[in-house]
C-alpha positions as CSV (number, residue, x, y, z in Angstrom):
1,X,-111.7,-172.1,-46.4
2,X,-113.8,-169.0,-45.6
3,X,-114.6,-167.0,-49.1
4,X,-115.9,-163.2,-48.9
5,X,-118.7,-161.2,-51.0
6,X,-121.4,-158.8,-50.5
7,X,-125.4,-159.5,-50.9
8,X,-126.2,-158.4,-54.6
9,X,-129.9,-159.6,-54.0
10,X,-132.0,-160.8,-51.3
11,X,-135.4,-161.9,-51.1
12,X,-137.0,-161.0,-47.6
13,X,-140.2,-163.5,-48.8
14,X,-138.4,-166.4,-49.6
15,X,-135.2,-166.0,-47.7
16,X,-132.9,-166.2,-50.2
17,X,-130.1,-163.7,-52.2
18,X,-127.0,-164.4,-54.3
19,X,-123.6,-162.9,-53.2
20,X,-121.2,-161.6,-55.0
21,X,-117.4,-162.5,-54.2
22,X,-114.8,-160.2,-53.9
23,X,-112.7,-162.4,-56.3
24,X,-115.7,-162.0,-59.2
25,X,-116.7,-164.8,-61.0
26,X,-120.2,-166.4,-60.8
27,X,-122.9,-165.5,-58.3
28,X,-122.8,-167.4,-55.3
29,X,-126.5,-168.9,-53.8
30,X,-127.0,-168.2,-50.4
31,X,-130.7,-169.4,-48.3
32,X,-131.0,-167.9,-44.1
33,X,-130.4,-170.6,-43.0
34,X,-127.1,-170.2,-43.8
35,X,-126.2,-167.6,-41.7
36,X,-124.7,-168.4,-37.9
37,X,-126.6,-165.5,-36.5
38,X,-130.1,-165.5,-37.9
39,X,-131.4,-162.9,-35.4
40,X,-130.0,-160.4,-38.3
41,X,-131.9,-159.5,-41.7
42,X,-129.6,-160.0,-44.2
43,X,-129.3,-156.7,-46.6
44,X,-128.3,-155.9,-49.9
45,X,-124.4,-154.7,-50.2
46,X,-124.0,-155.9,-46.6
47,X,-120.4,-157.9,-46.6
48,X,-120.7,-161.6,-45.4
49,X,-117.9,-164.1,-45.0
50,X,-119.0,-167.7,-46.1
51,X,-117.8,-171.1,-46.7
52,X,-118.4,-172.4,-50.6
53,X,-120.2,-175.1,-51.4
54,X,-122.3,-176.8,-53.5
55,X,-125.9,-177.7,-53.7
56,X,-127.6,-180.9,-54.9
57,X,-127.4,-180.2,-58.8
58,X,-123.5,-178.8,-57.9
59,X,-124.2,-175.2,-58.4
60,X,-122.2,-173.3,-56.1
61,X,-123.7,-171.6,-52.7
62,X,-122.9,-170.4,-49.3
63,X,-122.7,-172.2,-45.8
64,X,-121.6,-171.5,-42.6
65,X,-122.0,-167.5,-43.1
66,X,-121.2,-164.8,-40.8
67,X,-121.7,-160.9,-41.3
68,X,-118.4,-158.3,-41.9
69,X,-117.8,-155.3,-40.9
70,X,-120.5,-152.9,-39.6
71,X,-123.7,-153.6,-40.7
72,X,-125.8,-151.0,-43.4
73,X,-128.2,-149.1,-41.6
74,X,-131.4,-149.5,-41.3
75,X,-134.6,-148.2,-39.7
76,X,-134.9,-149.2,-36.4
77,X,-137.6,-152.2,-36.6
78,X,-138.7,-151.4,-32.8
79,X,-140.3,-148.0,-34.4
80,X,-141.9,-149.9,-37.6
81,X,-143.4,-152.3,-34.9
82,X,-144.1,-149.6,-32.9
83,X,-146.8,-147.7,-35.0
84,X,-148.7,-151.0,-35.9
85,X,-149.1,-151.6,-31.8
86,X,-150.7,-148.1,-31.4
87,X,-153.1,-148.5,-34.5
88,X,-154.2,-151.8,-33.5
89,X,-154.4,-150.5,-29.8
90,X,-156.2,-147.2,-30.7
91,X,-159.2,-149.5,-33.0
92,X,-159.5,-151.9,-30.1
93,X,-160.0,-149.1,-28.0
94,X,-162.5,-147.8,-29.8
95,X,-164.6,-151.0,-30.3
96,X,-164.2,-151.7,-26.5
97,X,-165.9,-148.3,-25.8
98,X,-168.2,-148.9,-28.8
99,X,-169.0,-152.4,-27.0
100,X,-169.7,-150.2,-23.1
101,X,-171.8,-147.7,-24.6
102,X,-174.3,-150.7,-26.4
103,X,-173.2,-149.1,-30.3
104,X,-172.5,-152.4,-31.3
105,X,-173.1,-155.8,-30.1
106,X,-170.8,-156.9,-27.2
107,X,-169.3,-160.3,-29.3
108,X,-167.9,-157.5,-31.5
109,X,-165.0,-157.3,-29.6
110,X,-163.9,-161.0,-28.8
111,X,-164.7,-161.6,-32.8
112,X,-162.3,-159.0,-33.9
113,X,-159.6,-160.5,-31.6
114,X,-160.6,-164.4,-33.1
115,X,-160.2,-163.2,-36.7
116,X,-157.4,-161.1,-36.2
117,X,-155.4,-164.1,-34.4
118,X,-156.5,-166.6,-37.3
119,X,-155.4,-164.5,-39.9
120,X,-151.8,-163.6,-37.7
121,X,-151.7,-167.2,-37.8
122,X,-152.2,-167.9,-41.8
123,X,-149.6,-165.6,-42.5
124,X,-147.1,-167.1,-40.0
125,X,-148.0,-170.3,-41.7
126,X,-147.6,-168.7,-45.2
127,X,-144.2,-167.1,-44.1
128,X,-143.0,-170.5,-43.1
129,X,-144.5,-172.0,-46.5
130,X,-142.1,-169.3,-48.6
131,X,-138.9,-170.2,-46.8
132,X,-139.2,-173.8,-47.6
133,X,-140.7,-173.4,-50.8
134,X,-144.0,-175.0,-50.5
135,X,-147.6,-174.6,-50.8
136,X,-148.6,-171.0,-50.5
137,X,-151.7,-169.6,-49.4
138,X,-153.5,-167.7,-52.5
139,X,-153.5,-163.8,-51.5
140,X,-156.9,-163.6,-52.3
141,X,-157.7,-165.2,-49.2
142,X,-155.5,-162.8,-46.7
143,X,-157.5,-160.4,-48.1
144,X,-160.6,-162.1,-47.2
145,X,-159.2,-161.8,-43.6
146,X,-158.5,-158.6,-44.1
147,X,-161.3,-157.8,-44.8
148,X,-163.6,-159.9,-42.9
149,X,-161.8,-157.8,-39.8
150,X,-158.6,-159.8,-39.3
151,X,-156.6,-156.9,-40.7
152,X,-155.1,-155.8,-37.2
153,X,-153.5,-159.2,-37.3
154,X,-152.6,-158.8,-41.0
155,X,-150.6,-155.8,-40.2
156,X,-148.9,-157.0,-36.9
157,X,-147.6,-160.3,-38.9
158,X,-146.5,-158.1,-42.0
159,X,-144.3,-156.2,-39.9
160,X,-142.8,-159.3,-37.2
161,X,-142.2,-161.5,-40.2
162,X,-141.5,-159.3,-42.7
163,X,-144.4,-160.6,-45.1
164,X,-146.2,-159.4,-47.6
165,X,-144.6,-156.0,-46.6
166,X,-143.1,-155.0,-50.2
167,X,-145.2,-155.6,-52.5
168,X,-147.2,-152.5,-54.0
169,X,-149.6,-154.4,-55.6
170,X,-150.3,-156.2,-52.4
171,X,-150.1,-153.5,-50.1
172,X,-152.5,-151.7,-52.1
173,X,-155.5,-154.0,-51.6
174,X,-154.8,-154.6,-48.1
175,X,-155.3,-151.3,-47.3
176,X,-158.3,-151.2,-49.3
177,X,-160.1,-154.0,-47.2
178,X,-158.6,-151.9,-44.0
179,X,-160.3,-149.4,-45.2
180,X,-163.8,-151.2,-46.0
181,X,-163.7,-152.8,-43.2
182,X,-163.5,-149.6,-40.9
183,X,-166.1,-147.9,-43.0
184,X,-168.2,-151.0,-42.3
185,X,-167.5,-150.8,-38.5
186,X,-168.3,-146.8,-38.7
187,X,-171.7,-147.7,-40.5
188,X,-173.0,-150.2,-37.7
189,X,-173.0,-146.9,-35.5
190,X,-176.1,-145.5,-37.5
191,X,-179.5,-146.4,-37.8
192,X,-179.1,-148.2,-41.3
193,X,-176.6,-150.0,-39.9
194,X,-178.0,-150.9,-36.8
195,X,-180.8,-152.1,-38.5
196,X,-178.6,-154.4,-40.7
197,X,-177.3,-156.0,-37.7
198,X,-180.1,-156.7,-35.9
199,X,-181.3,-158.7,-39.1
200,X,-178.4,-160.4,-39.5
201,X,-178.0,-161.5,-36.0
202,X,-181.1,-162.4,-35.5
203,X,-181.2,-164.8,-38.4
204,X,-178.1,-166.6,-36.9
């Protein structure tokens, strides 16, 4: 017997809410992979229609849910994903031309591509780690990446999975190491810089 409620919290990190039933009474549990269409982000106050059950300690929770009604709106995700593609695009660019014109060393380019897929990588993996409750990677280390000059992937993944997106306190440092890390790209491009480089390259 289908029940019906609306989404009174949702979790976008671990993939989990609690709906309310139209009836009242208790909360009812609800993980996405209870939903038929999962190609939807469930949303807060949006209307679902579910089947109750019960979980292995017998509290109640949701199966076999569907989505009522017309969806809340919300912004378009093809335009969040949107402005990440032309960032990323318009810093490779820029390193690519850097790369031409001998400003920095030619490897620059194919490392900034290695990082940034490793760290795209470690956040799918940490994405997937959320949803089934396991072992998470500690933050301190995607902002390593970040840092280290994985942040274009950082920002692609925070936007396709919907990770690490939210947070304020997270948000903030990322865009701290962006920043850094873009200073430190800027600073290769004078002589100090240069210089730097050249040591460090030629003690590898």
């Amino acid at each position: 017997m289908q029940s019906k409620g609306k989404i009174s919290t949702w979790n976008d990190a671990k993939g989990f809410g609690f709906i309310t039933p139209n009836t009242g009474g208790k909360q009812v549990f609800i993980h996405i992979s209870a939903f038929k269409n999962r190609t939807l982000q469930p949303a807060v106050n949006q209307s679902v229609s579910y089947t109750l059950s019960t979980d292995k300690r017998g509290r109640p929770c949701a199966k076999m849910a569907i989505y009522v009604g017309k969806r809340l709106p919300q912004k378009n995700r093809n335009q969040k994903i949107s402005l990440p593609i032309f960032v990323i695009t318009v810093f490779f660019s820029i390193i690519c031309v850097s790369a031409y014109m001998s400003k920095t060393p030619l490897l620059m380019v194919p490392f900034y591509i290695v990082i940034s897929l490793i760290t795209f990588i470690v956040y799918a993996m940490d994405k997937s780690a959320a949803l089934k409750d396991r072992w998470r990677t500690q933050e301190s280390t995607l902002h390593f990446l970040s840092l280290a000059g994985g942040w274009p992937g950082a920002l692609m993944a925070q936007q396709l999975f919907r990770h690490k997106s939210k947070k304020q306190s997270f948000r903030f440092v990322f865009w701290m190491t962006v920043l850094i890390n873009i200073v430190g790209f800027v600073w290769l491009h004078f002589p100090s810089g240069s210089a730097a480089l050249n040591i460090l390259t030629s003690t590898l």
